[in-house]
N, C-alpha and C positions, 0 to 999 in steps of 0.2 A: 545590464545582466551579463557578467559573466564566468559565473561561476557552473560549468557545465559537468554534469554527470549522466552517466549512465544509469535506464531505468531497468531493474535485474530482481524479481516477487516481490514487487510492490515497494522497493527501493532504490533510491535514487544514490548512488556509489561511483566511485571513482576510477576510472580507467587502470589497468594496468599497465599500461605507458600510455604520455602522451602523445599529441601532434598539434604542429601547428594549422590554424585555419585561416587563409589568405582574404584580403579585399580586394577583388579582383578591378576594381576601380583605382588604386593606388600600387599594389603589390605587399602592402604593406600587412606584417600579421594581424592581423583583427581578434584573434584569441587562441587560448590551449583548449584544445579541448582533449576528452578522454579517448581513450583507444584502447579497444575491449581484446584482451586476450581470448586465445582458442577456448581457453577454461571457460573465459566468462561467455562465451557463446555458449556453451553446454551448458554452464550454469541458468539462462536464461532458457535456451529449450527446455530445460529439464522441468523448471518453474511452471513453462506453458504449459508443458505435459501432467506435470501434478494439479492444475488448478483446469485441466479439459473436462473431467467428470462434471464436476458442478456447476461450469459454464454452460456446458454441453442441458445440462438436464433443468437449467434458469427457466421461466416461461417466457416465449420470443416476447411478449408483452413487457419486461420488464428491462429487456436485452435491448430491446427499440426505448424505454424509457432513456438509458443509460447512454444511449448514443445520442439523442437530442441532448441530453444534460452536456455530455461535449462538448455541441455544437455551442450551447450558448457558452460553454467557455470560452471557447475560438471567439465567438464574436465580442465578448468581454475584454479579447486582449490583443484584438485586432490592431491597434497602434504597435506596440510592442513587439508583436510578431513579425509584421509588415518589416519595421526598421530593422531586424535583425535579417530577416530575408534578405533584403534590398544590401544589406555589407556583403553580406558573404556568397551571394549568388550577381548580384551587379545591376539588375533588373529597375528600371525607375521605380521612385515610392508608390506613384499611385498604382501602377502595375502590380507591385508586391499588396500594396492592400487590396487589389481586384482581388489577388490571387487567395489572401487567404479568406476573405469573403465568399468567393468562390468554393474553397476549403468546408465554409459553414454548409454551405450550403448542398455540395454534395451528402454532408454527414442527415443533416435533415432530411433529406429524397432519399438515399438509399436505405437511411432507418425507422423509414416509414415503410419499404414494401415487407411483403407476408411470404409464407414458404407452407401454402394448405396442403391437406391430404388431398389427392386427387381417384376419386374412381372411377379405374378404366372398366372395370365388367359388374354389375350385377343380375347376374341370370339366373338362371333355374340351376346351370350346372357349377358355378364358382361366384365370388369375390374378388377382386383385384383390387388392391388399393396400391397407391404409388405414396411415396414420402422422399423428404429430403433431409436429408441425415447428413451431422456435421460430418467432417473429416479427421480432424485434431489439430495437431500444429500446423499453424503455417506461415513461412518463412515469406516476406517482403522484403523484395530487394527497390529500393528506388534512386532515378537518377537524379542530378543535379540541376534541371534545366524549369523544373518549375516541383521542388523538393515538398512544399505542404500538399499543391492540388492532385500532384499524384500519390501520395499518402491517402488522401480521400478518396479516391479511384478504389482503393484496397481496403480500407480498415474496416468501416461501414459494415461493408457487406460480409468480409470475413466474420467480423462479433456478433452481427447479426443472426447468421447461419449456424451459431454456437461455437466456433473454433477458437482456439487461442492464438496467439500470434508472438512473432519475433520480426522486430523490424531492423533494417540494415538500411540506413542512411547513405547517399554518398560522400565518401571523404570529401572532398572538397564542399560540401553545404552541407555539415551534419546540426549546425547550431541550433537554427529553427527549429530543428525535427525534437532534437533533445529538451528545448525548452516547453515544446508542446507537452513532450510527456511528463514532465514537472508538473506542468499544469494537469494534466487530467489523471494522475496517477491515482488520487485517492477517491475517483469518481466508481474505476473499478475493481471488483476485486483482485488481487494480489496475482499475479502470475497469469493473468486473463492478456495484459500487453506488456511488450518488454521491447525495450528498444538499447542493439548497442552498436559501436562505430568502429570502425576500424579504417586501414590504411589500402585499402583494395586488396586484403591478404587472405580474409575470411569467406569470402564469397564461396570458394570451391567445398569447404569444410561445412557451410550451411544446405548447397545442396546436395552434398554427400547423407546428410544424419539422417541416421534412421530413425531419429525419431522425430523427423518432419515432415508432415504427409502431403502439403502442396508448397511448390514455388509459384507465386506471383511474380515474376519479374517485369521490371520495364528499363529499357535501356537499348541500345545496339546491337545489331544481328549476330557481329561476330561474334561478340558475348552472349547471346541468345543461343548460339549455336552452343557454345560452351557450357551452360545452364543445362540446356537440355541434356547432353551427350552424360554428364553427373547425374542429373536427377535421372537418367535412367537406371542407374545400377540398386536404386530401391526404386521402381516406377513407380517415381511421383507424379502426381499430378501437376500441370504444370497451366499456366494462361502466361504470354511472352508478348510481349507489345514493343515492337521494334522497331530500328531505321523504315523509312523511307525516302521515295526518290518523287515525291508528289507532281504529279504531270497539272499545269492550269493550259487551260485549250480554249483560247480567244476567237469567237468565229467572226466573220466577217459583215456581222449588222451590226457590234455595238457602236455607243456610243465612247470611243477612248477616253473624256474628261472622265464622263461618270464611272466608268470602271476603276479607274486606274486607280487612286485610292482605296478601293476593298484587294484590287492585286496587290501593292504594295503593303499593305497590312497584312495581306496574308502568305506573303514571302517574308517579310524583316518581322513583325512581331517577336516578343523578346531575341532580337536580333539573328534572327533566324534559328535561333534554337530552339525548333520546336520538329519532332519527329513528322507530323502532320503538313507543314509548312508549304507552299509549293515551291519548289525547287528547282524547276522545269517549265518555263512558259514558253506554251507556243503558238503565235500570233500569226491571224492570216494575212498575206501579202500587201490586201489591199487598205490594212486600217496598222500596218507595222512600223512605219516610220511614226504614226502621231503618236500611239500606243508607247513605243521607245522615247520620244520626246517629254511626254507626259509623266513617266516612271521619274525621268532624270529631275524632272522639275521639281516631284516629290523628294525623291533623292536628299539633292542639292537643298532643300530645306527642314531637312529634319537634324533637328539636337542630339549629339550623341554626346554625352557627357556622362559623369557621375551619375547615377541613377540616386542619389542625396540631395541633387541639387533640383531644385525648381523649373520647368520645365521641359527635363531632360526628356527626349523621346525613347531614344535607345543606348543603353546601357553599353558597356564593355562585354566582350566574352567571357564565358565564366572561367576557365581555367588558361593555363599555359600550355597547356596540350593543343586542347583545341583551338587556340589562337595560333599555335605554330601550323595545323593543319590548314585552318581555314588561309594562311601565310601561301602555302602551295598552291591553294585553289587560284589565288589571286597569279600567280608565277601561270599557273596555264591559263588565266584567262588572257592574258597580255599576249601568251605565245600563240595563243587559237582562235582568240576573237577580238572585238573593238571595244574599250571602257571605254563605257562614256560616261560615268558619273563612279566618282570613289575611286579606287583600284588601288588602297594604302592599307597598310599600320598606320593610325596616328602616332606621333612625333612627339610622344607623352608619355609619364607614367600608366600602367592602366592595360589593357590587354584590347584595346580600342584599333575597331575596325571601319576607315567610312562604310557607309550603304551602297554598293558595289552594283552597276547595269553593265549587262557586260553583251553588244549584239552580235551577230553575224558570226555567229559561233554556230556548231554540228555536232551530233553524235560522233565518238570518238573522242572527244576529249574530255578530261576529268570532271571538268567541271560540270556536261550536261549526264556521263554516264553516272557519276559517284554522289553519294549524299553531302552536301557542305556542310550543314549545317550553320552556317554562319552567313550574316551579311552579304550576301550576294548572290546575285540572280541572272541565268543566263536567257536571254530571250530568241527563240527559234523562229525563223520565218518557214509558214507551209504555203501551200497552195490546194491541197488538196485534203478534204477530210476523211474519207475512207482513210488516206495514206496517215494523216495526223494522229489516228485511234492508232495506226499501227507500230506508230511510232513511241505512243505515248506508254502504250501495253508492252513494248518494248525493254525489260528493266524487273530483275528479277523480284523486283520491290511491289507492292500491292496495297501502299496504307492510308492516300486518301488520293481526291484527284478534284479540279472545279473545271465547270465549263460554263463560259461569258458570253450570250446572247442577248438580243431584245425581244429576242420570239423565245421561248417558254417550251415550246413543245422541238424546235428544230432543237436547242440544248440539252432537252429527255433522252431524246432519239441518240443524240451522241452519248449522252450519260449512262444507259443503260449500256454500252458497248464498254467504257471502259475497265478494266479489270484491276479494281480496287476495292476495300472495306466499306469507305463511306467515298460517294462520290456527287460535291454540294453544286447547286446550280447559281448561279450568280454573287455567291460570295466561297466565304471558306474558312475554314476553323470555329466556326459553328457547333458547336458541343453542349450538351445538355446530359445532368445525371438518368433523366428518363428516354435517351436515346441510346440502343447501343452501340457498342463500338469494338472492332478489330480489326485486323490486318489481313490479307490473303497472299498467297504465295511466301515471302520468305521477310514479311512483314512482321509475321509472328502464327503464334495460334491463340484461337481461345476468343471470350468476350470479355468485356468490361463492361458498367452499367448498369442499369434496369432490370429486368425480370432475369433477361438473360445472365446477368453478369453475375447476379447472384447466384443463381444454379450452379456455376461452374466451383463455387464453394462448398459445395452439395454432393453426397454419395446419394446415386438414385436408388432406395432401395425399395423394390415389390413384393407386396404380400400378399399372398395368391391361395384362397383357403373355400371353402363350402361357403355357400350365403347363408346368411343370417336366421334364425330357425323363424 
């Protein structure tokens, strides 16, 4: 497949310039794809806006039909989807087909829950009834680091809720997103989804318009910040799921073999690109040399290759951006701490980073204050747990956190202290469409998910009248 177009009321059209789209495993172009002028982003809100009445007033029975009918399209084309992820985001095969499995699978849960009337009063002296009423348009901004399953985060629940949408791909992984909607274009009606691409130039111009009533964003704070500071000048409604600095807090009963493989999965998992990730490990005194030992061993045997090829564990970075930054992190870890497993670029085509342990490192330096995002993990030694919670709340960041014990209730006790979203007890990255999910402090705002996540798709509005004769 690579004839890519923009989906703009129910047609599938041609970019007003193009761009190219990289394999972040070789460098090499992997295809053109389209790139939607300013026009063609109006023309698409415009679309969504003309086809909200009739979306809006569908019976949710019919609107949850339509979303499972996608789902089995996803999983009809699951091969396909999968290999085109996997070029243009870098991620091994089998990971890209978890992920768009995963995909189906949000779209089934989220388009199975309901949005009932609720009555808060019937008494002698009133009626109150609560409802949830769509919004209109709403704009989806998504980032590059897992491009289908955070689509499913959004879509679901917006179509569900009656709203129309406009989706914004990342430049750098628009492929996948665009061939989805090929695929499910004629599932709905015309102007109900529209999806168009651009070169990171559109973004300010979608949460400027006024005729789009929510941003969904997910991506980076600083750009969070930025999203937000627009969408105020028509207060939109906004849900922002951003950076983190993920604290994991090792206490001083595990066992290091058994651990260390759920840590090391849940710091590198797509190569540390994952905003959730932990970022931050910090291991008590007296289990921190085996715990370091054990990473490295992990380390030192995992495949980074092609995510094409058989085997591969972990994947290249996805852009040249963020391989030049994660390039930095590597520069401070050398100057502030001890690598003991990785500490390179590979010596390759490819944007390829080894799986980087980096110890005896401290706050103050980049690599434990700032988010990496990539391949590398610094490990803290504490001694003290009160001090470790304080350390770890430390960071203006709030969006996930683990803590590793053999006792269950001594890890509650520290869990409930930390100050984060979701914070998992003996693993991590643990995500489920019927659990919700957000950030605290400068994480983001808002929910995703479940009952919750769907509400925020939702104007609450009360009807508040005499009861019933």
């Amino acid at each position: 497949m690579s004839d890519y177009k923009l989906l703009i009321d129910g047609k599938m059209v041609p970019g007003d310039q193009t761009m190219a789209v990289l394999n972040p495993a070789t460098e090499e172009v992997l295809a053109q794809c389209p790139r939607a002028s300013k026009e063609q982003l109006d023309q698409a809100v415009a679309a969504a806006k003309a086809a909200f009445p009739a979306w809006a007033a569908t019976p949710i029975e019919e609107r949850r039909r339509l979303i499972v009918k996608m789902a089995e399209v996803i999983e009809a084309n699951v091969n396909e989807l999968a290999h085109i992820l996997t070029s243009e985001q870098g991620k091994p095969l089998a990971d890209a087909t978890g992920e768009v499995m995963g995909m189906a699978g949000f779209f089934r849960y989220l388009g199975s829950l309901d949005l009932p009337m609720r009555v808060i009063e019937n008494s002698g002296d009133r009626k109150v009834e609560a409802y949830r009423r769509p919004l209109g348009v709403v704009g989806a901004i998504i980032p590059w680091n897992y491009p289908l399953l955070i689509l499913a985060f959004k879509l679901p629940s917006a179509l569900l809720a009656g709203n129309t949408l406009v989706v914004k791909p990342a430049p750098t992984t628009p492929l996948a997103s665009l061939r989805f909607a090929e695929l499910v274009k004629d599932v709905l009606p015309k102007g109900v989804l529209n999806f168009i691409a651009d070169a990171n130039d559109l973004g300010d111009h979608m949460t400027k318009h006024p005729d789009i009533r929510k941003i969904s964003f997910t991506g980076s704070t600083a750009t969070g910040q930025k999203v937000m500071a627009s969408a105020a000048q028509t207060l939109k409604r906004i849900t922002l799921e951003l950076g983190g600095n993920d604290a994991g807090i090792v206490l001083d009963d595990v066992d290091p073999k058994k651990v260390a493989p759920g840590i090391f999965e849940g710091a590198f998992q797509n190569s540390g690109q994952v905003c959730l990730a932990i970022k931050r490990l910090y291991v008590h005194e007296s289990v921190y040399d085996e715990i370091c030992n054990e990473l490295v061993a992990i380390a030192k045997n995992t495949v980074v290759d092609d995510g094409a090829k058989q085997g591969t564990k972990l994947g290249p970075l996805q852009n040249k951006m963020q391989y030049e930054k994660v390039k930095a992190f590597l520069d401070d870890a050398r100057k502030n701490g001890n690598v003991i497993a990785g500490g390179s670029a590979m010596d390759r085509p490819g944007y390829f980073i080894e799986p980087t342990i980096v110890r005896d490192i401290k706050e103050g330096s980049k690599l434990v204050d700032e988010e990496q995002f990539g391949p590398v993990l610094p490990v803290i030694k504490y001694s003290d747990k009160d001090d470790v919670i304080r350390r770890a709340n430390a960071t203006n960041y709030g969006l996930g956190a683990s803590v590793w014990s053999s006792n269950i209730e001594r890890a509650h006790a520290v869990a409930t202290q930390i100050e984060a979203g979701t914070v998992w007890i003996n693993k991590h990255l643990d995500m489920a469409p019927n659990i919700p999910f957000g950030g605290s402090k400068q994480s983001g705002i808002g929910t995703e998910f479940a009952e919750e996540g769907l509400a925020e798709f939702t104007q609450l509005q009360i009807i508040n009248g005499p009861p019933a004769a």
